[in-house]
DRENDO-738210 format. One record per residue: residue number from 1; residue in one letter; z, y, x of N, C-alpha, C in turn. Coordinates in nm, 2 decimals, m for minus. Atoms other than C-alpha are relative to their C-alpha. Layout:
// residues N
- pos,code,n.c3,n.c2,n.c1,ca.c3,ca.c2,ca.c1,c.c3,c.c2,c.c1
- NUM,a,Z,Y,X,Z,Y,X,Z,Y,X
...
//
This chain:
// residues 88
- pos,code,n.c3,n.c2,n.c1,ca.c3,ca.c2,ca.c1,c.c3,c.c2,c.c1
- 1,x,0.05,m0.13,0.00,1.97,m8.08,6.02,m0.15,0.00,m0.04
- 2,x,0.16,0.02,0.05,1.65,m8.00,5.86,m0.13,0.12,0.07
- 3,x,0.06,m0.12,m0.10,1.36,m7.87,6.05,m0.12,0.03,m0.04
- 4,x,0.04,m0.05,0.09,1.18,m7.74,5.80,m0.05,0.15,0.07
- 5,x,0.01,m0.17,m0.04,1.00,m7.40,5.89,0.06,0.11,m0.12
- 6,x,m0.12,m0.09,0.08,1.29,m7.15,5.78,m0.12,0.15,0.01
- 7,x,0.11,m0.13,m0.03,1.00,m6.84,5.88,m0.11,m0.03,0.08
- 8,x,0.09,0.05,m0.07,0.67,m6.84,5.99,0.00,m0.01,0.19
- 9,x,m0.03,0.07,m0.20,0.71,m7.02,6.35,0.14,m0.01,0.05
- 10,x,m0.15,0.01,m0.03,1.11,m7.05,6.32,0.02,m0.15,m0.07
- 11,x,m0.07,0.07,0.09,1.23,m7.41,6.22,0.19,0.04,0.05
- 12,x,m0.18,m0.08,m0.06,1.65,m7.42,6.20,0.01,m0.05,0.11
- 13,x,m0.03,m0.01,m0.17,1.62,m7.61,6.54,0.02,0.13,0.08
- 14,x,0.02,m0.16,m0.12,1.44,m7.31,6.69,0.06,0.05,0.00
- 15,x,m0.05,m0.08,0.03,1.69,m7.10,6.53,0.13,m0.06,0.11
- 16,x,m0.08,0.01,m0.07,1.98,m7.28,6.69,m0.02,m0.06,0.13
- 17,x,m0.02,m0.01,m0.16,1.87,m7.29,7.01,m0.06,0.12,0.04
- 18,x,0.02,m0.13,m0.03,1.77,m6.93,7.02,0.14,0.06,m0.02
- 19,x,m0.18,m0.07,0.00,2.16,m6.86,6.89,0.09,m0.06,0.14
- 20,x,m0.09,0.06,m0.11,2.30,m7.10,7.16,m0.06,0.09,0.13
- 21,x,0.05,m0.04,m0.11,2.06,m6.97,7.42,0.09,0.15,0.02
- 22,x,m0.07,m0.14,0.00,2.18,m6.60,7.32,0.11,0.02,0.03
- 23,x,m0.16,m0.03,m0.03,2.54,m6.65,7.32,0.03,m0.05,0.15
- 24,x,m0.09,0.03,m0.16,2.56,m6.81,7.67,m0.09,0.12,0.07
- 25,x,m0.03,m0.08,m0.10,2.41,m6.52,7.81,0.11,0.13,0.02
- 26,x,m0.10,m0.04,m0.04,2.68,m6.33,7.74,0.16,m0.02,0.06
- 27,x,m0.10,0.03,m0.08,2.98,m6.32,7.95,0.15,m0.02,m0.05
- 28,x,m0.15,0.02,0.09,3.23,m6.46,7.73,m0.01,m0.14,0.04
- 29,x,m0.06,0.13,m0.04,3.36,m6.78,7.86,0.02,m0.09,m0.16
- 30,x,m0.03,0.03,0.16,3.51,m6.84,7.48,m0.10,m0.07,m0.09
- 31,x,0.09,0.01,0.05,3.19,m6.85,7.35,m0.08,m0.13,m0.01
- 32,x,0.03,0.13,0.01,3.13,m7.19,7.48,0.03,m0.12,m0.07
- 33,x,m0.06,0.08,0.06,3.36,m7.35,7.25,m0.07,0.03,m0.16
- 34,x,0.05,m0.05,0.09,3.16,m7.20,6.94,m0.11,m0.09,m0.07
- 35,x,0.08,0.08,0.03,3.02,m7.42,6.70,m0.09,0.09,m0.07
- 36,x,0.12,m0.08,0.07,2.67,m7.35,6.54,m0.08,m0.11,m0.09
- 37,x,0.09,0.09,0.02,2.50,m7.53,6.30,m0.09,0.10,m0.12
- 38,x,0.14,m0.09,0.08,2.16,m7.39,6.07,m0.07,m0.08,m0.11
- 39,x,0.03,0.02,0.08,2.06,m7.46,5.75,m0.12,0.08,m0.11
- 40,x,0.10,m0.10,0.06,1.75,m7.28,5.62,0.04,0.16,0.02
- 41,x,m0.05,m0.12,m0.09,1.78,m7.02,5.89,0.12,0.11,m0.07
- 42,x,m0.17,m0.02,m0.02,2.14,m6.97,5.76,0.08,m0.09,0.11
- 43,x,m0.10,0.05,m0.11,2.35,m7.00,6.08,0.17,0.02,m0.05
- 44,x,m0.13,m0.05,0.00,2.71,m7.06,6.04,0.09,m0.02,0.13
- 45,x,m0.09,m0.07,m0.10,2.93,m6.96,6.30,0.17,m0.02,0.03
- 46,x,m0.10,0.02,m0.03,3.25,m7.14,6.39,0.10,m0.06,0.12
- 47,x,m0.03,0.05,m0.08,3.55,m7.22,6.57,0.12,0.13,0.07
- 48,x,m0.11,m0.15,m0.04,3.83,m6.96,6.76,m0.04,0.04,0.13
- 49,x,0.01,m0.07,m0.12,3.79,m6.71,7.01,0.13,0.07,0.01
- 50,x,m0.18,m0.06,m0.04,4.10,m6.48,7.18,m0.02,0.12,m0.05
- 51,x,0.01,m0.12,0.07,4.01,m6.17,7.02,m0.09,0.05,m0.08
- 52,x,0.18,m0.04,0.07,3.81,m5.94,6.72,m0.10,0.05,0.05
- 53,x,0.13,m0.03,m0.06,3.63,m5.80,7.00,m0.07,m0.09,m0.02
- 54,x,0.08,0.17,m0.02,3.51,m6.16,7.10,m0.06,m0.03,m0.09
- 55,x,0.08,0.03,0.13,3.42,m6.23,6.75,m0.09,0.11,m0.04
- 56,x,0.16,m0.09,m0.03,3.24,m5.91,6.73,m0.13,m0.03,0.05
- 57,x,0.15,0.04,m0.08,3.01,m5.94,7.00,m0.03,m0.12,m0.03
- 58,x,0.01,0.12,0.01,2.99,m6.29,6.89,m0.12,m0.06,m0.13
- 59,x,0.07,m0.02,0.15,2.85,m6.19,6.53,m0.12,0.07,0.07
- 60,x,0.10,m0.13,m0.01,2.66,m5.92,6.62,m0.08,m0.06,0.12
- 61,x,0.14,0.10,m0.04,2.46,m6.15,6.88,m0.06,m0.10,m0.06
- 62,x,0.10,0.07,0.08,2.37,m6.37,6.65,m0.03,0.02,m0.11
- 63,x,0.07,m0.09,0.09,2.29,m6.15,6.38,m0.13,0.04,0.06
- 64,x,0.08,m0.11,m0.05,2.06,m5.95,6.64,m0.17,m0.16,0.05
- 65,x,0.08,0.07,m0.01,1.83,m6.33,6.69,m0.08,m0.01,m0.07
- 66,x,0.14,m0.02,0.09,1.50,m6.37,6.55,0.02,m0.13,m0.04
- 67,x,0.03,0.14,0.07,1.47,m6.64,6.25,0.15,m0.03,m0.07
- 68,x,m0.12,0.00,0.04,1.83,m6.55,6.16,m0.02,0.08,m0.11
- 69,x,0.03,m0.05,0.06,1.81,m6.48,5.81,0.16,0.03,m0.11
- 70,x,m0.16,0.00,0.12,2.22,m6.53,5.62,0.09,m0.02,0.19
- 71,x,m0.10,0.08,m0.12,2.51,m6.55,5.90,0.15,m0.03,m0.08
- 72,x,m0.17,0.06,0.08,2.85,m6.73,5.76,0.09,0.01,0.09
- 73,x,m0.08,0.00,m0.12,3.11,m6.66,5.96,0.15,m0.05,m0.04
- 74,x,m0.13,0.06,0.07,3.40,m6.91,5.98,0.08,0.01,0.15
- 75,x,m0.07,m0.05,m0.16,3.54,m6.77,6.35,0.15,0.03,m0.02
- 76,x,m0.14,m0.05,m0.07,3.93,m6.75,6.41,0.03,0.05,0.11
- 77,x,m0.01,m0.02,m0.13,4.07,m6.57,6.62,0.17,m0.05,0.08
- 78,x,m0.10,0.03,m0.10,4.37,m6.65,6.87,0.10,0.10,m0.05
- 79,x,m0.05,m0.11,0.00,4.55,m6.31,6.83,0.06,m0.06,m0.14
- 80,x,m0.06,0.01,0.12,4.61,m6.37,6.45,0.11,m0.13,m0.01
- 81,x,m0.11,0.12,m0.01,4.76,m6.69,6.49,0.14,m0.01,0.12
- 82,x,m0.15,m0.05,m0.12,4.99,m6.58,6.77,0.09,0.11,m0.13
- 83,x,m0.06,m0.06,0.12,5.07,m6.33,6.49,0.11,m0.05,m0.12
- 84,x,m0.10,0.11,0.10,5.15,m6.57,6.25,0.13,m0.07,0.01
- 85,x,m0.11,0.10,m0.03,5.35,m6.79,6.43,0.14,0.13,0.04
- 86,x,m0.10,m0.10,m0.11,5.58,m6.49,6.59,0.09,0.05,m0.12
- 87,x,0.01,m0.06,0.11,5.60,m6.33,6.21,m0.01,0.15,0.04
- 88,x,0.02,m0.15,m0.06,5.48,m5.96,6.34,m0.04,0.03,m0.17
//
């Protein structure tokens, strides 16, 4: 990881530990399985949660961090793949 200042007073550290910080205070259990890694304060965003709510709030908290400037989002969710497997 390069820690390079991504904005003035943001390296991508700071950035990913201001997204990890943010996501555990929300009360999604899920959220703890969520990988993060940052690349010239581009965060990307992976890993499965149980629903598009979950990944909602999930985006939209780490959009809403300071020093977050691209977010990639490579999140699965549970629901689709229960889908899949069933053929609905």
């Amino acid at each position: 990881m390069e820690t390079t200042a991504t904005q003035p007073g943001f390296t991508d550290a700071d950035v990913m530990r201001r997204v990890a910080s943010y996501l555990s205070t929300r009360h999604f259990p899920s959220f703890r399985g969520l990988n993060i890694s940052v690349d010239r304060a581009v965060v990307t965003v992976s890993g499965c949660l149980n629903t598009y709510y979950e990944k909602q709030v999930a985006l939209n908290t780490c959009r809403r961090v300071a020093g977050v400037v691209e977010l990639i989002d490579e999140i699965s969710v549970a629901e689709e793949v229960m889908i899949r497997r069933v053929g609905v």
